[in-house]
N, C-alpha and C positions, 0 to 999 in steps of 0.2 A: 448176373449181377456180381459184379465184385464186392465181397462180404470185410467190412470195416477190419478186422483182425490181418488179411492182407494188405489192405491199403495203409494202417498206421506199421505196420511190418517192412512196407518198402520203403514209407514216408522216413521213418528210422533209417533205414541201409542209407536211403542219399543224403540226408542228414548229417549223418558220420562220415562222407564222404568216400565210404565204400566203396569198393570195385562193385560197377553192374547197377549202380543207389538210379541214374534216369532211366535205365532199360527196365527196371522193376516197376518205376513210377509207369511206363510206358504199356510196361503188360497189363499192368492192374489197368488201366486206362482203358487200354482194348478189351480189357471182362466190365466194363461196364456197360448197361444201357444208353440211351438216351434220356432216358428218364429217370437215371440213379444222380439224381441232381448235389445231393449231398456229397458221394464219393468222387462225383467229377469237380465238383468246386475245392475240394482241398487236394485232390492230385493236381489240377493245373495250377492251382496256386503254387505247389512244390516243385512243378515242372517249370515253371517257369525261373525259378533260381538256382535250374541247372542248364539253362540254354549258354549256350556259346556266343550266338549270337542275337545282340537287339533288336532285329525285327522278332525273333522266333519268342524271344522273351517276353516281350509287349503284346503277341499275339495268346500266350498263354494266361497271361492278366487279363486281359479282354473275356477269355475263358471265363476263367476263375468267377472272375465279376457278375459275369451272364449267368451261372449256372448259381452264384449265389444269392440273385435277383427272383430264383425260381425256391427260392429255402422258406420252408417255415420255419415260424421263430425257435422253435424246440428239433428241428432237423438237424444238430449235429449233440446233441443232448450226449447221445449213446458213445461220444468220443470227449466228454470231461467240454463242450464249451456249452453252456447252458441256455446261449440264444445266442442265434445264429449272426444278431444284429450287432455281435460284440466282434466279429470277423469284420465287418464291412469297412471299416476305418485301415484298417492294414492292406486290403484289397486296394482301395482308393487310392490309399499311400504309393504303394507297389506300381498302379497302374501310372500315377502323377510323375513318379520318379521318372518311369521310362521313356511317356512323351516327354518329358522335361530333354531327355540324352538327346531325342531323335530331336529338338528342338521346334517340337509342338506345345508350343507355350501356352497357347488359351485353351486346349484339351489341359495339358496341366495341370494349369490353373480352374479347370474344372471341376478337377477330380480333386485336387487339395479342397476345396470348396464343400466337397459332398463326403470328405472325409473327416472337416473340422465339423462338419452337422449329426457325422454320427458319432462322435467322438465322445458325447455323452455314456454311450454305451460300455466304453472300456471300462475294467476294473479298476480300482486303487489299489494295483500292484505291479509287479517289476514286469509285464507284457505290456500293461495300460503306460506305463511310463516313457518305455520303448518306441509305442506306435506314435506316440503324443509330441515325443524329444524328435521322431522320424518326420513330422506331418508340420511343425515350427521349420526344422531343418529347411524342406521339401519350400514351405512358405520365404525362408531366407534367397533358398538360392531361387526364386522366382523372381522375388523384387529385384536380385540384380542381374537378371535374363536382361537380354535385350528386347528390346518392347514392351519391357515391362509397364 
C-alpha cells in the first residue's frame, strides 16, 4: 500500500510542476493495491491533468471516478477532505469536460448532470466556488455543442 504522506508528497512535486511530478504520481500508483481505493482515487484524479494526451486523460477520470464510487464518506478524512462526497462534483466536472473535447456530448452532459446533484456537497469557499464557476462553465459550452 502506498501510505498518504507519499501520495500527497508526489501529488505536491506535479502540482508544482516539477521535474519527475507524473513519474511519482506513477510510482505511487504502482505501490498501491487494488483495494487502496482511497489513494487510487486522488492519484488518478492527479494523473489525469498531467496526461499529454485526451484519450489517456479521460481514461484517468474514469479512474478517479470508479475508485471514488468505491469511498466511504470519511475515506479521505486522514488528508483535510472530511467526506469523500465533497470530491465528486470535481471528478464529474473533470470527467464532463473531457468527453465534452472528444465530442461526446450526452456522456457529458451526463456527468455535468451528476455533478450539479452533488454539488450540494461543496463548501462555501474558494474550492466550492471553483468546482461550481467550472460545472456552470462545463453547462455553457454544452448548450452551445452541437446537438445540444
Amino acid at each position: 500500500m502506498s501510505g498518504w504522506d507519499e501520495v500527497i508528497a508526489a501529488v505536491g512535486r506535479a502540482q508544482q510542476g516539477r521535474e519527475g511530478g507524473r513519474e511519482a504520481l506513477l510510482e505511487q500508483w504502482a505501490a498501491t493495491s487494488p483495494d487502496d481505493h482511497p489513494q487510487r482515487c486522488v492519484l488518478a484524479h492527479y494523473l489525469a491533468d498531467r496526461e499529454p494526451e485526451l484519450a489517456d486523460e479521460v481514461a484517468w477520470d474514469e479512474v478517479a471516478l470508479r475508485e471514488h464510487a468505491l469511498l466511504a464518506d470519511d475515506a479521505l478524512a486522514e488528508i483535510g477532505i472530511p467526506s469523500a462526497r465533497g470530491m465528486a462534483p470535481s471528478l464529474h466536472l473533470n470527467l464532463g469536460d473531457g468527453y465534452l473535447r472528444q465530442g461526446r456530448v450526452g456522456e457529458a452532459r451526463v456527468q455535468l448532470e451528476a455533478g450539479l446533484a452533488a454539488a450540494d456537497a461543496l463548501g462555501d469557499d474558494a474550492y466550492g466556488a471553483m468546482v461550481s464557476g467550472g460545472l456552470g462553465r462545463l453547462a455553457e459550452r454544452l448548450a452551445g455543442a452541437w446537438g445540444a
